[in-house]
Backbone as a ProteinNet text record, in pm:
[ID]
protein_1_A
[PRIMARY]
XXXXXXXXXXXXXXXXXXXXXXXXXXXXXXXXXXXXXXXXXXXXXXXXXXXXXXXXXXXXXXXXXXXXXXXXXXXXXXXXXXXXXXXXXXXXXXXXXXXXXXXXXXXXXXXXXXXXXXXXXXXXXXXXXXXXXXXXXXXXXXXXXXXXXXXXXXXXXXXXXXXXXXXXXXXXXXXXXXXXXXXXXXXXXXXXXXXXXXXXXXXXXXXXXXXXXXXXXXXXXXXXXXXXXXXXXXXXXXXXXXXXXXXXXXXXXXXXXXXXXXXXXXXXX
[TERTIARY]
4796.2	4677.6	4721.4	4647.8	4684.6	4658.1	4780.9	4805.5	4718.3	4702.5	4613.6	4489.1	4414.9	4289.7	4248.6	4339.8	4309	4322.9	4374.8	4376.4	4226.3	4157.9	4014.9	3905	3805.9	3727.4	3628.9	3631.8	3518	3500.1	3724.7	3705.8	3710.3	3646.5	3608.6	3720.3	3838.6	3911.5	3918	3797.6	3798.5	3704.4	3637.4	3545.5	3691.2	3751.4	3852.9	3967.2	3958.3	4077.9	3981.3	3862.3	3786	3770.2	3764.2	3830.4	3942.4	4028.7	4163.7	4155	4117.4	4125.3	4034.6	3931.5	3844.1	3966.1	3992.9	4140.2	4253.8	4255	4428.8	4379.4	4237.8	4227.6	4308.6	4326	4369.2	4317.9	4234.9	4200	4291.9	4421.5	4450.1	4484.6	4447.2	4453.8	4304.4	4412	4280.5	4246	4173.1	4174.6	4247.2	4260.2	4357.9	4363.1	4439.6	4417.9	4437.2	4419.9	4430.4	4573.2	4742.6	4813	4847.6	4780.1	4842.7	4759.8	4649.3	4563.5	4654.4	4700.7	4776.4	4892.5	4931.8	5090.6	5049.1	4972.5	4925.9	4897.6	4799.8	4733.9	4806.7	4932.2	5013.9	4967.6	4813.5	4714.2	4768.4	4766.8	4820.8	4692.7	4746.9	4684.4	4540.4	4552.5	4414.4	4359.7	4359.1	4276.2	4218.6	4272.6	4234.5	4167.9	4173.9	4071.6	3925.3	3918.2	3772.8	3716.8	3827.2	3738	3710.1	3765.8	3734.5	3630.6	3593.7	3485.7	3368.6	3399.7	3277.6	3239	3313.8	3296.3	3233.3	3282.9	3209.8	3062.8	3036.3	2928.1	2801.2	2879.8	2770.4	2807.2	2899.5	2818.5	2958.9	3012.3	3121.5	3257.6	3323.3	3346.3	3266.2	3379.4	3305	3402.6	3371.6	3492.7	3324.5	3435	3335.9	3354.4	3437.5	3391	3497.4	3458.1	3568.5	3708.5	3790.6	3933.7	3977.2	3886.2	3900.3	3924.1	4025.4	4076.4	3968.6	3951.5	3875.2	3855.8	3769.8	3736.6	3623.5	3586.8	3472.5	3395.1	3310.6	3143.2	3040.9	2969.9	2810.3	2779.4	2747.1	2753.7	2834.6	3000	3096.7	3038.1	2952.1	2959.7	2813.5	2718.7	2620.6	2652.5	2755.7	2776.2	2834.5	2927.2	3064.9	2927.3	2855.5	2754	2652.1	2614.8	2518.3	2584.8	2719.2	2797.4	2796.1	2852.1	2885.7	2768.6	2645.2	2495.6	2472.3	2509.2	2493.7	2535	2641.5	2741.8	2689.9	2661.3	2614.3	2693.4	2816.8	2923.1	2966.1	2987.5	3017.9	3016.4	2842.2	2755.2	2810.5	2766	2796.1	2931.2	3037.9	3172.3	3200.6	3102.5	3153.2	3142.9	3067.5	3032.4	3167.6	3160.7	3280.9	3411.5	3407.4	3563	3621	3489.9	3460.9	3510.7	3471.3	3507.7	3626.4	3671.1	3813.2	3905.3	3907.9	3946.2	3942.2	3882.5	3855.4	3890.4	3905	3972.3	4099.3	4179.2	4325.9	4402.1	4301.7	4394	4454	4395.7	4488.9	4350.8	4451.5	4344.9	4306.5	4179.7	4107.9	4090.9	4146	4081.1	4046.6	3978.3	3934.3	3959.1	4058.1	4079.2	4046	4070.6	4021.2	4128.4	4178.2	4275.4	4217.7	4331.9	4328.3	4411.1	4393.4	4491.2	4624.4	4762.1	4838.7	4845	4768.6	4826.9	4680.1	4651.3	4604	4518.1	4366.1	4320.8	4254.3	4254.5	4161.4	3996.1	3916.1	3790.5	3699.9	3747.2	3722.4	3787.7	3769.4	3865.9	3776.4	3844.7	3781.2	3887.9	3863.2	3998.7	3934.6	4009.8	3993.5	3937.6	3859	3810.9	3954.5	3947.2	4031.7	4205.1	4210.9	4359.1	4369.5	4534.3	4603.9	4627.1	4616.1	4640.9	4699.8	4725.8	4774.8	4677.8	4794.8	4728	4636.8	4675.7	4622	4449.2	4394.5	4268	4201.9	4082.9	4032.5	4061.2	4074.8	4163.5	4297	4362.9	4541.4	4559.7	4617.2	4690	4807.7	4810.8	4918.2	5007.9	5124.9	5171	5155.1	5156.8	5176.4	5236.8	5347.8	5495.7	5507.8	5549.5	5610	5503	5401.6	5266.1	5201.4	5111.5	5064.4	4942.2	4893.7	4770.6	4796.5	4916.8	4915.7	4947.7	5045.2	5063.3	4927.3	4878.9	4755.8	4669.9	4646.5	4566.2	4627.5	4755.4	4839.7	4783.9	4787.7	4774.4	4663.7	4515	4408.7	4357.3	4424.5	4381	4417.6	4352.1	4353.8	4488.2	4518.9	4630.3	4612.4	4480.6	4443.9	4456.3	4388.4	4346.7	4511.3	4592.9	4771.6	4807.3	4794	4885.4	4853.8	4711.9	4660.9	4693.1	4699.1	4735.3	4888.7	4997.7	5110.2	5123.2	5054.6	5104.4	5090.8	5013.8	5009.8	5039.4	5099.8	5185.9	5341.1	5427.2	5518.6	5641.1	5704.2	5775	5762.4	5635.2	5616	5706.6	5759.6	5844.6	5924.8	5991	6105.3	6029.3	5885.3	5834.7	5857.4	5962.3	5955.9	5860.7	5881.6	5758.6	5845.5	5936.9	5965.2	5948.1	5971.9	5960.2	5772	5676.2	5571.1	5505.6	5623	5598.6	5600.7	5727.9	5743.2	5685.4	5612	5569.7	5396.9	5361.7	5276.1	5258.2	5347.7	5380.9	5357.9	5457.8	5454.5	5344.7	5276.4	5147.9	5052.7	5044.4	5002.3	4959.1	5129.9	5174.1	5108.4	5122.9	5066.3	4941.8	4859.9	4709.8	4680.8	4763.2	4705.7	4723.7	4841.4	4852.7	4834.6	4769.7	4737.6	4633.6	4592.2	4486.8	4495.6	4637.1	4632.3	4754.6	4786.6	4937.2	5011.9	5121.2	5250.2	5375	5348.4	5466.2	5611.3	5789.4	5835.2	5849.4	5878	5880.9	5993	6102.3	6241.8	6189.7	6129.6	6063.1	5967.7	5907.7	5775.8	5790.8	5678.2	5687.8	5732.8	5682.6	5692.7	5752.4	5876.8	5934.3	5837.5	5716.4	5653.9	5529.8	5542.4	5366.6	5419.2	5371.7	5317.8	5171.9	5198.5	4999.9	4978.6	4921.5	4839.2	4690.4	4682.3	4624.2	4530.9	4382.3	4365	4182	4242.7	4151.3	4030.4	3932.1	3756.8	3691.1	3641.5	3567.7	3382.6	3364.6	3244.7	3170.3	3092.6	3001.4	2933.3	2917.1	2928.3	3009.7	3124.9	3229.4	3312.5	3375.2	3414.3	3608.8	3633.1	3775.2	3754.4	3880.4	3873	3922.3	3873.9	3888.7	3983.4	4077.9	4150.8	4099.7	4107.7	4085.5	4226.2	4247.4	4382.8	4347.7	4468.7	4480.3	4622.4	4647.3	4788	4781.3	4930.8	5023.5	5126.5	5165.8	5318.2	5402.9	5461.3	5600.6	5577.5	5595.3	5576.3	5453	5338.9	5199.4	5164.3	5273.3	5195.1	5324.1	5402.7	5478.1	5497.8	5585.5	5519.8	5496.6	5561.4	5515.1	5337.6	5278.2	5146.8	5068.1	5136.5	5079.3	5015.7	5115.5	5125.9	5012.2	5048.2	5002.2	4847.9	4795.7	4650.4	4583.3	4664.2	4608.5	4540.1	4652.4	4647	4520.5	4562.4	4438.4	4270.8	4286.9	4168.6	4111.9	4191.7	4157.7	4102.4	4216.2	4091.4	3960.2	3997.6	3818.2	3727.3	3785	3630.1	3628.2	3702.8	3668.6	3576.6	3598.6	3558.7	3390.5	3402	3262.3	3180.9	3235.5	3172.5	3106.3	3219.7	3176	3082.9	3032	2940.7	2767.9	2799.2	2704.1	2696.7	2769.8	2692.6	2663.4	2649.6	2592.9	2745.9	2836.8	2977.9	3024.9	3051	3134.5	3327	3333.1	3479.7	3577.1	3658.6	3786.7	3884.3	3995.4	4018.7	4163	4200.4	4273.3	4263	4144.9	4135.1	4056.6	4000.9	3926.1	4071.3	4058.2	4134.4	4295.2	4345.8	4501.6	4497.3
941.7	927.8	910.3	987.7	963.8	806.9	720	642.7	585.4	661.2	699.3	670.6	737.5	734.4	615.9	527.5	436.1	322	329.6	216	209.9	352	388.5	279.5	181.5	149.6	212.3	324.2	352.5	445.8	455.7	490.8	394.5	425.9	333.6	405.9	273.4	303.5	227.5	200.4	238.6	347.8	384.2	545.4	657.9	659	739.4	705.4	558	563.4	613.7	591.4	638.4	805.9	884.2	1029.3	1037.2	989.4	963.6	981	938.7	891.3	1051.9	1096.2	1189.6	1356.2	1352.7	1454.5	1417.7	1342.2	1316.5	1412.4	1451.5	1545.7	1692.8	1742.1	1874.2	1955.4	2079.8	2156.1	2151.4	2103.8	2134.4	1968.5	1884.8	1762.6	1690.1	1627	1588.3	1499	1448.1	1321.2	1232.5	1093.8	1055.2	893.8	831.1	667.8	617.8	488.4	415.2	428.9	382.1	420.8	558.2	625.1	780.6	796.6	793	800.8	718.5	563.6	520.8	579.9	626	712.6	809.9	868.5	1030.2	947.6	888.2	867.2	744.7	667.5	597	457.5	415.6	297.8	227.1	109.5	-17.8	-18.2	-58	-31.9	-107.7	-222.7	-322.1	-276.4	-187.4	-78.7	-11	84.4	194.1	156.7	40.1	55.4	-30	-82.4	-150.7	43.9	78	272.2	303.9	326.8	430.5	364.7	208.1	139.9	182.4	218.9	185.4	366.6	458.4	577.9	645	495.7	571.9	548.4	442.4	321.9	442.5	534.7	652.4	757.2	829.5	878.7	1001.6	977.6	1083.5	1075.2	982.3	1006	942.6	1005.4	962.3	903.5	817.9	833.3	818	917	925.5	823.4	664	610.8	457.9	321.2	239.3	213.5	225.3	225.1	385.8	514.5	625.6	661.4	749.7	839.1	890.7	869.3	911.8	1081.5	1159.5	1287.9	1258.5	1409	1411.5	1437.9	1342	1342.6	1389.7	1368.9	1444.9	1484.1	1349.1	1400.9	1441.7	1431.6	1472.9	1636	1707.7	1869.6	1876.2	1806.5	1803.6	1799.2	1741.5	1750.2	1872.4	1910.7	2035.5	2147	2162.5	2298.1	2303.9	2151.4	2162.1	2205.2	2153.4	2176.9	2360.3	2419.6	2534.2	2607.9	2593.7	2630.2	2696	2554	2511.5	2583.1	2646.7	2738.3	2882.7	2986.2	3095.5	3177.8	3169.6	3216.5	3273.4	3159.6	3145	3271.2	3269.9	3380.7	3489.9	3525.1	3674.2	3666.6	3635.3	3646.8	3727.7	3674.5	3663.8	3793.5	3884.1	4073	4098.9	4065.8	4175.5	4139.1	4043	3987.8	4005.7	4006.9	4099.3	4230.7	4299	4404.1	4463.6	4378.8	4381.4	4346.2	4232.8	4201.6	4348.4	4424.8	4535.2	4657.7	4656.1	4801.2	4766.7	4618.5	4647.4	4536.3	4515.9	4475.9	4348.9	4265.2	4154.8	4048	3895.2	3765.7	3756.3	3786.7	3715.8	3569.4	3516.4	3343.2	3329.4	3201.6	3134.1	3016.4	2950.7	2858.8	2776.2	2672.4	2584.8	2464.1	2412.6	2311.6	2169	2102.5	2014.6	1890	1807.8	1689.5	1791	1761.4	1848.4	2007.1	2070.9	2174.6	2276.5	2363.4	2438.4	2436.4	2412.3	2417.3	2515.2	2603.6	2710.9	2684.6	2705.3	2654.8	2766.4	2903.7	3053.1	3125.5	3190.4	3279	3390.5	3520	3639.6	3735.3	3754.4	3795.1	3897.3	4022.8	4164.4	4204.6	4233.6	4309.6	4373.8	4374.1	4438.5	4477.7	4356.4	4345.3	4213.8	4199.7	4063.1	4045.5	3896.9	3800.8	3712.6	3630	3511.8	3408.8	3317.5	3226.6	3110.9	3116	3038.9	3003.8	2904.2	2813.9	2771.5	2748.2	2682.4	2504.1	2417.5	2290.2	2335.3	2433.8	2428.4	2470.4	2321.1	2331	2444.7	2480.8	2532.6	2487.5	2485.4	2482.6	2513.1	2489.5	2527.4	2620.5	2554.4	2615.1	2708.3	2844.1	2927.5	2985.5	2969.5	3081.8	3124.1	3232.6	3366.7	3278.1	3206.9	3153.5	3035.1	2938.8	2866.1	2862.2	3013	3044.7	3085.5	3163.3	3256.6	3092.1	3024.3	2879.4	2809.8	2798.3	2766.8	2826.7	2948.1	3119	3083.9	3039	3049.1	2951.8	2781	2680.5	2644.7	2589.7	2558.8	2440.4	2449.3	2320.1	2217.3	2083.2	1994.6	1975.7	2086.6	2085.8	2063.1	2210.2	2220.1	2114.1	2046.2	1888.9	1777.1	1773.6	1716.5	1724.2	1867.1	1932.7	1889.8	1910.6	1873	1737	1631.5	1526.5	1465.5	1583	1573.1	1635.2	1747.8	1870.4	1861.5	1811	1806.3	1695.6	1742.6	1676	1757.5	1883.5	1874.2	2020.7	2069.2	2175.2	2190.4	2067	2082.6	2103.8	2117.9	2151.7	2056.1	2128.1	2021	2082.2	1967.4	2030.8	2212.1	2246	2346.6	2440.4	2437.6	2559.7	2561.3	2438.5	2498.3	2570.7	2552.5	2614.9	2761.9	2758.9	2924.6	3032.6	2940.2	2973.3	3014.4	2935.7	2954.2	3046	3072	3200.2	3333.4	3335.1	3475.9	3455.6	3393.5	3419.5	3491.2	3403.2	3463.1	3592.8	3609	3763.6	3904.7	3815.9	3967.5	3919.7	3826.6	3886.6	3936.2	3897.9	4026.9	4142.7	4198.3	4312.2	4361.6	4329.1	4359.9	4346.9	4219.5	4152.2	4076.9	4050.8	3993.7	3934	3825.7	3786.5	3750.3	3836.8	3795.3	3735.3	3632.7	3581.3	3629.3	3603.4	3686.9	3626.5	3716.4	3716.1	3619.1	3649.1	3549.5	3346	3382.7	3219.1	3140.7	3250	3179.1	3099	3004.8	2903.1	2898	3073.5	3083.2	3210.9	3233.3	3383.8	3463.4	3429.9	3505.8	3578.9	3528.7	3504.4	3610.3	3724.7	3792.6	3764.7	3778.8	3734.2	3776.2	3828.9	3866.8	3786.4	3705.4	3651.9	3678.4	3622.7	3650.5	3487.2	3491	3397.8	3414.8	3296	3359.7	3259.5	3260.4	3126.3	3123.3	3066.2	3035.8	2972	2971.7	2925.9	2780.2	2785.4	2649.1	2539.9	2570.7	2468.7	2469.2	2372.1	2327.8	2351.2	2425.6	2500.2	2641.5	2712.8	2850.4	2799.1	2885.6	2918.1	3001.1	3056.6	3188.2	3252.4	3359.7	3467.1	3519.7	3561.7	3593.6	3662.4	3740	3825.9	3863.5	3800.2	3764.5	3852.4	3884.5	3914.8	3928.7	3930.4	3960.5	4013.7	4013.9	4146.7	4245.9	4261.5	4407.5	4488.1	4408.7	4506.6	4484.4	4375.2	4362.4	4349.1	4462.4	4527.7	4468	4434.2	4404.4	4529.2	4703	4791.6	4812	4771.3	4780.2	4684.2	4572.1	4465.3	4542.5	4601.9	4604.6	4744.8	4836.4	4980.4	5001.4	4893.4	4897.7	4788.7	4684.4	4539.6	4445.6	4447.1	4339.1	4417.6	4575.9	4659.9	4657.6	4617.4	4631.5	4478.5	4388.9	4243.2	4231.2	4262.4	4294.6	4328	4424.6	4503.8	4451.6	4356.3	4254.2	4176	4100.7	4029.3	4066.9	4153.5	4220.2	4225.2	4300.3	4337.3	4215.1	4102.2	3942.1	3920	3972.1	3887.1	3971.3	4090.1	4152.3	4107.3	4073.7	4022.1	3898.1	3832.5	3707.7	3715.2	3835.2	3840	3791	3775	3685.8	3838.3	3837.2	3936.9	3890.8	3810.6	3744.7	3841.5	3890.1	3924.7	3830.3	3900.2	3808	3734	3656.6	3588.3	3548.3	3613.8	3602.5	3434.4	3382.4	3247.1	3131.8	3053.3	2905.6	2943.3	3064.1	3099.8	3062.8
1419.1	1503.4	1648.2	1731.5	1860.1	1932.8	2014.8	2035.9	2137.4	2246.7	2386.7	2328.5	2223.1	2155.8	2128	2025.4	1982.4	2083	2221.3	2299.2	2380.2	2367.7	2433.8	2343.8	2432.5	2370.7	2279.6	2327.9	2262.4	2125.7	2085.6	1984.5	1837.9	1741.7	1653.4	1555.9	1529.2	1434.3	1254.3	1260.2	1111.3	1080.3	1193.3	1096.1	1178.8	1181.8	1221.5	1087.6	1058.2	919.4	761.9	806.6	688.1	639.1	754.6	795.7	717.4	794.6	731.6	553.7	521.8	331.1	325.6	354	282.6	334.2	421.3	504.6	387.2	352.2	274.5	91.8	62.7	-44.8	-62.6	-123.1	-138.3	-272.7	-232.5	-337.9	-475.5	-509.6	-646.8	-674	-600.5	-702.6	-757.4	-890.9	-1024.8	-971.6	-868.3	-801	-725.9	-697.3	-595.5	-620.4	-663.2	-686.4	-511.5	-546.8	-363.9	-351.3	-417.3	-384.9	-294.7	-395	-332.4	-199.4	-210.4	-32	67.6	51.5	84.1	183.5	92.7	81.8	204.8	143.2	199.2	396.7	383.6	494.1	562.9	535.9	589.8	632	586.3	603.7	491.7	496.3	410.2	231.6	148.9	40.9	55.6	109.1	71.3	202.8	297.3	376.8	331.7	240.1	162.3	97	-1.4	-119.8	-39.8	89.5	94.3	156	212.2	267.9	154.2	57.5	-76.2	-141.4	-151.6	-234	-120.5	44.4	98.8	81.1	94.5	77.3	-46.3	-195.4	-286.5	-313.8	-245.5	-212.4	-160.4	-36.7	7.5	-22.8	-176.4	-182.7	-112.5	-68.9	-26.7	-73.2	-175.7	-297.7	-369.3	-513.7	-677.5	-760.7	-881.6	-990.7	-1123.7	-1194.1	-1324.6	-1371.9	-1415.2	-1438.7	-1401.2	-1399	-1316.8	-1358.9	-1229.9	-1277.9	-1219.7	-1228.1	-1253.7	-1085.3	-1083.6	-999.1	-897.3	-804	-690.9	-661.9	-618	-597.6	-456	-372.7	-333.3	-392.8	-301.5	-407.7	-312.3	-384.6	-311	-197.1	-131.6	12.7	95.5	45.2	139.8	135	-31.6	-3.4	46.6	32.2	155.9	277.6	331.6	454.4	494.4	438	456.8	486	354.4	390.6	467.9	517.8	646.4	794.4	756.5	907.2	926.4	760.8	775.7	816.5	738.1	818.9	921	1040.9	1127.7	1240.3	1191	1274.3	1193.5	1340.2	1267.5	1235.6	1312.9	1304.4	1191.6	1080.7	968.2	874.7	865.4	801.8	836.9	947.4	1041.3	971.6	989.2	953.5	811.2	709.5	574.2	534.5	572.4	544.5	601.3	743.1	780	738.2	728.9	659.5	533.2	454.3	312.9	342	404.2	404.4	445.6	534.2	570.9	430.8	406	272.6	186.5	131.7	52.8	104.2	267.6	319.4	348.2	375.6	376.5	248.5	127.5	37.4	74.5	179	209.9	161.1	171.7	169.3	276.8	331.1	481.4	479.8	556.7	536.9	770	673.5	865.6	838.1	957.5	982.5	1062.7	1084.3	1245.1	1206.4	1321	1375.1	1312.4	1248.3	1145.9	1178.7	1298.9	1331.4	1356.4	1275.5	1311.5	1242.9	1157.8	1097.7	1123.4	1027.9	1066.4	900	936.4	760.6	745.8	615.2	559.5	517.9	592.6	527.4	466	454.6	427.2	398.5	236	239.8	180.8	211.6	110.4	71.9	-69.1	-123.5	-181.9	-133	-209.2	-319.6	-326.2	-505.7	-548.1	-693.4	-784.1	-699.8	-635.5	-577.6	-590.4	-667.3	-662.7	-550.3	-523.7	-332.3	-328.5	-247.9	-255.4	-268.8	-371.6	-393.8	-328.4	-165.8	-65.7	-67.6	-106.7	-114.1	14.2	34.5	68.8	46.4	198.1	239.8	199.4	215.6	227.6	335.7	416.7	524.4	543.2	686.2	737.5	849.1	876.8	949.5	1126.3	1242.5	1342.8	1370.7	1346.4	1389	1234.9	1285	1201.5	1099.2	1149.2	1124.1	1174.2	1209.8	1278	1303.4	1193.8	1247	1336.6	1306.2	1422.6	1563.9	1530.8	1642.6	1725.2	1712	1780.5	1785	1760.7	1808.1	1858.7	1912.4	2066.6	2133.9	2106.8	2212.5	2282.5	2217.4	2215.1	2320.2	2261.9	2305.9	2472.1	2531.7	2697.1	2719.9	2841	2832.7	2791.7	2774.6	2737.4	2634.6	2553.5	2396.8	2342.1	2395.4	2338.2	2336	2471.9	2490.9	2362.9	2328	2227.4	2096.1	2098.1	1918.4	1917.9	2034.6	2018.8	1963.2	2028.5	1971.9	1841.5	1720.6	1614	1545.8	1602.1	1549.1	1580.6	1622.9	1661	1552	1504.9	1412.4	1266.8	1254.4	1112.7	1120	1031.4	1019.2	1080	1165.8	1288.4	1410.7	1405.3	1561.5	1665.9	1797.6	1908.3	2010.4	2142.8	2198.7	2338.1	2325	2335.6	2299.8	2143	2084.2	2074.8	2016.5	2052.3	2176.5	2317.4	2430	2418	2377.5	2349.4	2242.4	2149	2028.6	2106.3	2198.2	2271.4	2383.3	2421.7	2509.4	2453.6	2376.2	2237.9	2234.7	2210.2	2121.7	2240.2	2366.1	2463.1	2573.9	2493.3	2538.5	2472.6	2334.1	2230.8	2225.9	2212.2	2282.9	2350.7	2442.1	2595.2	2593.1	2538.5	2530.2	2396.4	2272.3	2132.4	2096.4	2121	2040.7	1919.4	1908.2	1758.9	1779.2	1681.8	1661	1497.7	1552.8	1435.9	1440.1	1392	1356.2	1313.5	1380.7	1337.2	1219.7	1103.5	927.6	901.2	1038.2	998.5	1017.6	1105.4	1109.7	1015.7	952	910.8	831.7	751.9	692.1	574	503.9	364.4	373.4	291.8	304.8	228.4	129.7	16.8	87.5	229.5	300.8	420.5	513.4	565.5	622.4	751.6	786.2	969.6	958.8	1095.2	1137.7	1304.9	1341.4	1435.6	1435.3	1578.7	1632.2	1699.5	1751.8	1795	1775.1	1794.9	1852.2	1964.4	2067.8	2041.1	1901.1	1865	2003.3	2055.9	2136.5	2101	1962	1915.4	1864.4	1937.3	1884.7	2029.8	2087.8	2127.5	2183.5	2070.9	2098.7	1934.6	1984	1934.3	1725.4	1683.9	1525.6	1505.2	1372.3	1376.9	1254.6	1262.1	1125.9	1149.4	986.2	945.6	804.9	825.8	692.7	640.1	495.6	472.9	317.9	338.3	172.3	145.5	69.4	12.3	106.3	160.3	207.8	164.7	32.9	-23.3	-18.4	20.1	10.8	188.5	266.9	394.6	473.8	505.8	609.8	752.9	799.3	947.4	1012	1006.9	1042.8	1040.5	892.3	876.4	933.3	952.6	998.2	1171.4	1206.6	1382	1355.7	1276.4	1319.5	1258.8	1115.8	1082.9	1029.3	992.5	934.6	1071.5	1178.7	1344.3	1419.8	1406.3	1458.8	1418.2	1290.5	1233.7	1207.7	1216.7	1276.3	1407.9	1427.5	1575	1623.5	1594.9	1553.1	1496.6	1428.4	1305.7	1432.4	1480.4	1537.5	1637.9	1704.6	1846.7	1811	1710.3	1622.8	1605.3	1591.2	1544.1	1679.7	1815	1924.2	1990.3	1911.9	1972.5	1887.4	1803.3	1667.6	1783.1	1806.8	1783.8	2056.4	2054.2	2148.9	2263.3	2272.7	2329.4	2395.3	2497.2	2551.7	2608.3	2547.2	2585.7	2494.3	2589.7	2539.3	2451.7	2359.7	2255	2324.3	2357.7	2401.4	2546	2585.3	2724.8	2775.7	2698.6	2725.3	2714.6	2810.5	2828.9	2832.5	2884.5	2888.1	3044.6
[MASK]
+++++++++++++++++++++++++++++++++++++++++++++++++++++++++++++++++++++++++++++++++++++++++++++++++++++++++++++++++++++++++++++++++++++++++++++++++++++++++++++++++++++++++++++++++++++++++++++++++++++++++++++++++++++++++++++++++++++++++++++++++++++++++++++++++++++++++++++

């Protein structure tokens, strides 16, 4: 948690450690005891369990029954789908990204900036093509992915300085290389529209993925769309010559849908 933040009156740090506990979930676990939130979220145990009793209290977790392993509950997915609503973005997105998904065979996902990493809150995965396994809430990396790169690329100096100090340490990221990782990224928006990661850096040798950034009008800093696969079905030749190209183009297409005439890397560089 940022240090600066918490010395500000006016931020309230137990609905910021209560965040904390509902953020420390991940799509493939069977639940979560107070130890492990603990663990995960680095808050002392008899912290955790008065958040998780007051969280299950409203309703944003659950346990089927006492003693039992914690999950989100109700209103945490009342909330998630009023937010998503809310943003029109969202909607508009899901056709063309679909369709992208189905004309280049890759996983489309959308992300947005997650404390330090980068989280999936959308994905659309190809008809009648195997994808990667990548979910909805699986974090990514900063450093040494296309999508975190291109959301350096994206973000204004303030925002970077910010994301650094919660990004920095995880995969070896110092604050240099996110400089330069931010540059690159910079560079090939301007002159592409899209960004790739080189293949020798990335996070996962199994993962291939092309990026590109999108300045919703209703949010406050930029989102990324991305479209990832294998090595073997996603080339960096293909990546550059019709996967990055045609990312592009959805995007471009979104920012004409939703009425936005901003060029794609061109806002907050």
């Amino acid at each position: 948690m940022d240090g600066d933040l918490e010395k500000d009156r006016r931020f309230a740090t137990t609905l910021a450690r209560g965040l904390s506990v509902l953020r420390a979930f991940r799509p493939s676990d069977d639940g979560l005891g107070n130890a492990e939130i603990a663990d995960r979220t680095g808050l002392p145990k008899s912290t955790v369990s008065r958040l998780t009793f007051t969280l299950q209290s409203l309703g944003y977790l659950t346990h089927a029954r006492r003693h039992d392993r914690y999950r989100p509950g109700p209103a945490l997915l009342a909330l998630g789908n009023m937010a998503s609503a809310s943003l029109s973005f969202v909607d508009l997105s899901g056709p063309l990204m679909q369709r992208l998904a189905d004309d280049t065979g890759t996983l489309s996902l959308l992300l947005v900036r997650d404390a330090g990493r980068m989280l999936i809150v959308k994905t659309w995965r190809p008809r009648n093509v195997a994808s990667l396994w990548l979910e909805v809430g699986h974090r990514l990396p900063f450093h040494g992915s296309s999508s975190g790169h291109a959301m350096f690329g994206a973000l204004g100096d303030d925002a970077f300085a910010a994301t650094l100090q919660e990004a920095v340490g995880d995969k070896g990221l110092t604050v240099q290389q996110a400089q330069t990782d931010r540059a690159d990224a910079q560079n090939q928006l301007m002159i592409q529209g899209y960004v790739i990661t080189d293949p020798d850096s990335y996070f996962a040798a199994n993962i291939h993925a092309v990026a590109v950034p999108f300045h919703a009008r209703e949010l406050g800093e930029p989102v990324v769309f991305t479209c990832g696969a294998m090595p073997a079905a996603l080339s960096v030749a293909r990546m550059r010559e019709e996967v990055g190209p045609k990312l592009a183009g959805t995007v471009r297409d979104l920012e004409r849908m939703m009425g936005q005439g901003v060029a794609i890397g061109s806002r907050d560089l």
